[in-house]
N, C-alpha and C positions, 0 to 999 in steps of 0.2 A: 504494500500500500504506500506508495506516494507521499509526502508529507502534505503537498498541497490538497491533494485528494481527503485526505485525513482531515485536515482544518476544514474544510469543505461538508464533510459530515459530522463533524461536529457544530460548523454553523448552522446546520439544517435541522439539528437533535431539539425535538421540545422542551426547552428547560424546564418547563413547568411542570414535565409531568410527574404525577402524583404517586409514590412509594405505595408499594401493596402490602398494606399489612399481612402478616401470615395468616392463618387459618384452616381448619379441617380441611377443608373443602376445596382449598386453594394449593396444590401442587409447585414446590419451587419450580422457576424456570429457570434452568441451568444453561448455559450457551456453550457450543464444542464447536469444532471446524475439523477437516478430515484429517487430521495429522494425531499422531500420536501422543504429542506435546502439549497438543489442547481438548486432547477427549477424554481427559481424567475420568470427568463425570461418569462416562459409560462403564469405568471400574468400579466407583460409589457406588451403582445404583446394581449394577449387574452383579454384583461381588456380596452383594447383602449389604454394605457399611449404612448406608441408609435409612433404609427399613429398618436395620435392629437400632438405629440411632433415633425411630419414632420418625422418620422424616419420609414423605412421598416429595419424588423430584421428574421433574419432564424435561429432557434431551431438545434444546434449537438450535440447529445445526446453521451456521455461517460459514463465509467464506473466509474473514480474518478477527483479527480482535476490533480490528477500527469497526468494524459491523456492531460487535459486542457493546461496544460503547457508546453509539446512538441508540441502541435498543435499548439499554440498560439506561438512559439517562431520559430516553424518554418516557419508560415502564412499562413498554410492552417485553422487556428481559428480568429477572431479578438478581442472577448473578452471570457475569463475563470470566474469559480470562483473557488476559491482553499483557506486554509486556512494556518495561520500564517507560519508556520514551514516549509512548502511546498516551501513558495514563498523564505523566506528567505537563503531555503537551495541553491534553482534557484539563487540566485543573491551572494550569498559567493561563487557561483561556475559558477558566470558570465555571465548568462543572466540578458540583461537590462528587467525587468519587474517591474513592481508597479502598484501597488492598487490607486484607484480612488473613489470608490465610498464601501460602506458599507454595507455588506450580509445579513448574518443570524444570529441570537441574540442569546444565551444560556441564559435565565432566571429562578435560582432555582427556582421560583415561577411557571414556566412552562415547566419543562425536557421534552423533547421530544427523553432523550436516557438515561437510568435508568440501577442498576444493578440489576437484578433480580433472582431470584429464584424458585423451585417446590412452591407451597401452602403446602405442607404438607413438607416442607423441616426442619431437623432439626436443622438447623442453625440460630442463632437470634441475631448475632450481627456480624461486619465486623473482629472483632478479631478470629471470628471461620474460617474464610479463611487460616490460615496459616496449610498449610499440604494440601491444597484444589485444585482443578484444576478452574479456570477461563475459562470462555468462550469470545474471542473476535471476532469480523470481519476481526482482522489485528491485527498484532504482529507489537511493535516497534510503535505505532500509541497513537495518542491521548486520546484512547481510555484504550490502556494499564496504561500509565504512569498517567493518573488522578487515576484509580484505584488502581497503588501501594503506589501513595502518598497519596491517601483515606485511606488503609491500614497501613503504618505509623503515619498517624496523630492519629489512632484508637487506639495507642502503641504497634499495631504487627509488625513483621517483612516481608516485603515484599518481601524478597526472599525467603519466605518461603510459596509462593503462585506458582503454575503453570499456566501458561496459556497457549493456545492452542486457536487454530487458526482455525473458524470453520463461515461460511457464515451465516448471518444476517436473511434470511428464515429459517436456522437449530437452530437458539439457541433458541426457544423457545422447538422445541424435544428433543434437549440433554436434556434441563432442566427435563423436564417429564420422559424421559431415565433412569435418573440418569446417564447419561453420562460427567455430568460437576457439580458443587456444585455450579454452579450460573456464570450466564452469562450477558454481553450487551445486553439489547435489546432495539431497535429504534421503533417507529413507523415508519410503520402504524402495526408493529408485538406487541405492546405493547398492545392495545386497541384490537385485534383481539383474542388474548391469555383468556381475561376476568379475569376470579377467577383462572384460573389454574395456574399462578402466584403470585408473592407476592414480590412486590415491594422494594426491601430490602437496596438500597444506591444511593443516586447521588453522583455517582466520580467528574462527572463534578466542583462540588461546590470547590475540592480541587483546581482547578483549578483558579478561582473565582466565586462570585456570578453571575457577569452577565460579558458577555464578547462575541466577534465575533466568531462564529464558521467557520465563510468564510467570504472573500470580494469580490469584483472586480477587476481584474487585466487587465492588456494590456501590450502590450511591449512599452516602453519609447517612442520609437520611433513613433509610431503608434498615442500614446495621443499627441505627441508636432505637428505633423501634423496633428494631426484631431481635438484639441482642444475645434472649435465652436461644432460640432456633441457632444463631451465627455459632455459641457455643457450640452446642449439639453440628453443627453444621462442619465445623473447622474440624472437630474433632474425628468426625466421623472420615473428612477427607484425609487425614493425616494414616486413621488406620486402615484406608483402602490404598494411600501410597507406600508402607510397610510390607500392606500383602505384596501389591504389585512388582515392586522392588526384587523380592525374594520369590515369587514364586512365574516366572517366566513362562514357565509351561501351561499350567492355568492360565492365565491372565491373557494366553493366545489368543487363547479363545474367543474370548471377549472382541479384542484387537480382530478379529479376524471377521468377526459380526459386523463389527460398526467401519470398518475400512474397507470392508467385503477385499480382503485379502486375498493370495492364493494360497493354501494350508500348509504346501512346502515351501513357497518362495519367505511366507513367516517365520520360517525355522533360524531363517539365516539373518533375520535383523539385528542391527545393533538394538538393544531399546533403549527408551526415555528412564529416567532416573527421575522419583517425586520426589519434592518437598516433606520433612515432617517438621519443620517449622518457618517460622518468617521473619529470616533476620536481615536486616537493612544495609549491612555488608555485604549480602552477596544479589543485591538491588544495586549500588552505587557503582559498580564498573561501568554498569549499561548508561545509568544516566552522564557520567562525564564523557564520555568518549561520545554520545553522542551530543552532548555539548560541543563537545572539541570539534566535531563536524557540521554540526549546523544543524541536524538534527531538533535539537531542545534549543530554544531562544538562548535563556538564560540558567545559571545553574540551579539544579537543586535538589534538598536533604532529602536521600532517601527514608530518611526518619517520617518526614512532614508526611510521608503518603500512604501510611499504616493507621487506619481508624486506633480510636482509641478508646471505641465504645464497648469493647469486646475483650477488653484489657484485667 
């Protein structure tokens, strides 16, 4: 998502719309997108953590977090996940929103979104990218700016990289095209690709070693009236990321329902690592650096965007 695109739907987001209080009768609406990193929920909910936590929850599937966050601020959503730069751009530009609870884990010991290249590519180090076309899912994104400053740190020049803006099913073609000198690629396209690529950088790392790729958010208003639920709520996410974490092989399952996988190409994913808490250190890499890029106006405490009504 674009940043301008993003400002854009959040101009358009109903500020006024009105928090839903909980109730019997009223099922949380939970927001996911097709990736592994953002459909926690379908673990919560399919895994039991819910149910035995007293909580009925309903699955709205998006297509990124910037989605999560006009639905969620207008109240047609009650909870999103979306990651640092997102939320913080929402709240310098005045929706009440804050994170609660702790998403998806970036761990260099476990990428699950890599730079990659042809196998037979003649490129062997990140300093041959400059003069090069990049492939991403999103220009102006996270995805961009870990890789320019992966390319600086290399002692190339990152403006001397192109990138281009090409969907998440295509970058493993281009690659093999030669339509791009090396592109993002995420699972579950990592693991499906096999030998025809060759694993060539984690941008992410520039970013730090480990760190949140998303949280949980709600609107202000929504967690100081619903509080007891947000408890029951957090907690319950925390032990279906425990399960998930440890038990791989269950948890395929799941994964394989709501991604409509293929049940051997599963076998072979790296997977997502959850959250079992929300600490604001490993929120703060994402918001400076995308400072440092332009990303985010101005800076700011990843402290400030952790409700505090659930404390």
């Amino acid at each position: 998502m674009r940043r301008s695109r993003l400002l854009a739907l959040l101009a358009s987001a109903p500020l006024l719309g009105q928090p839903r209080a909980v109730n019997a009768d009223a099922p949380l609406r939970l927001g996911a997108t097709s990736s592994e990193s953002y459909v926690e929920s379908a673990f919560l909910i399919d895994g039991g953590f819910a149910s035995r936590a007293g909580l009925s929850c309903d699955i709205i599937t998006f297509t990124n977090g910037a989605q999560m966050i006009q639905a969620v601020s207008g109240g047609s959503l009650d909870i999103g996940m979306s990651d640092m730069s997102q939320i913080a751009n929402a709240v310098n530009h005045g929706l009440p929103l804050a994170f609660f609870a702790g998403g998806s884990v970036y761990r260099t010991d476990a990428p699950s979104t890599l730079l990659c290249v042809a196998k037979d590519s003649p490129l062997h180090s990140v300093k041959d990218l400059e003069g090069k076309t990049v492939g991403l899912n999103g220009l102006r994104t996270l995805a961009e700016i870990s890789t320019r400053e992966t390319v600086r740190l290399a002692g190339a020049d990152p403006s001397k990289v192109n990138f281009v803006e090409i969907g998440p099913s295509l970058a493993v073609p281009a690659l093999l095209r030669g339509t791009v000198a090396a592109a993002i690629v995420s699972e579950p396209n990592i693991s499906s690709a096999g030998n025809d690529i060759r694993r060539f950088a984690k941008p992410y790392d520039a970013v730090a070693k480990t760190f949140y790729i998303n949280s949980w958010f709600a609107k202000q208003t929504w967690l100081a009236e619903n509080s007891g639920t947000v408890r029951k709520l957090t907690q319950a996410i925390y032990e279906a990321a425990r399960w998930t974490n440890s038990h791989h092989d269950e948890s395929a399952a799941i994964l394989i329902k709501y991604l409509k996988l293929d049940p051997e190409r599963a076998k072979n994913l790296i997977r997502a690592t959850f959250a079992t808490s929300l600490d604001p250190k490993l929120m703060q890499p994402v918001l400076d650096i995308a400072v440092k890029y332009g990303l985010v106006e101005k800076p700011v405490d990843a402290a400030t965007l952790i409700t505090k009504s659930n404390a």
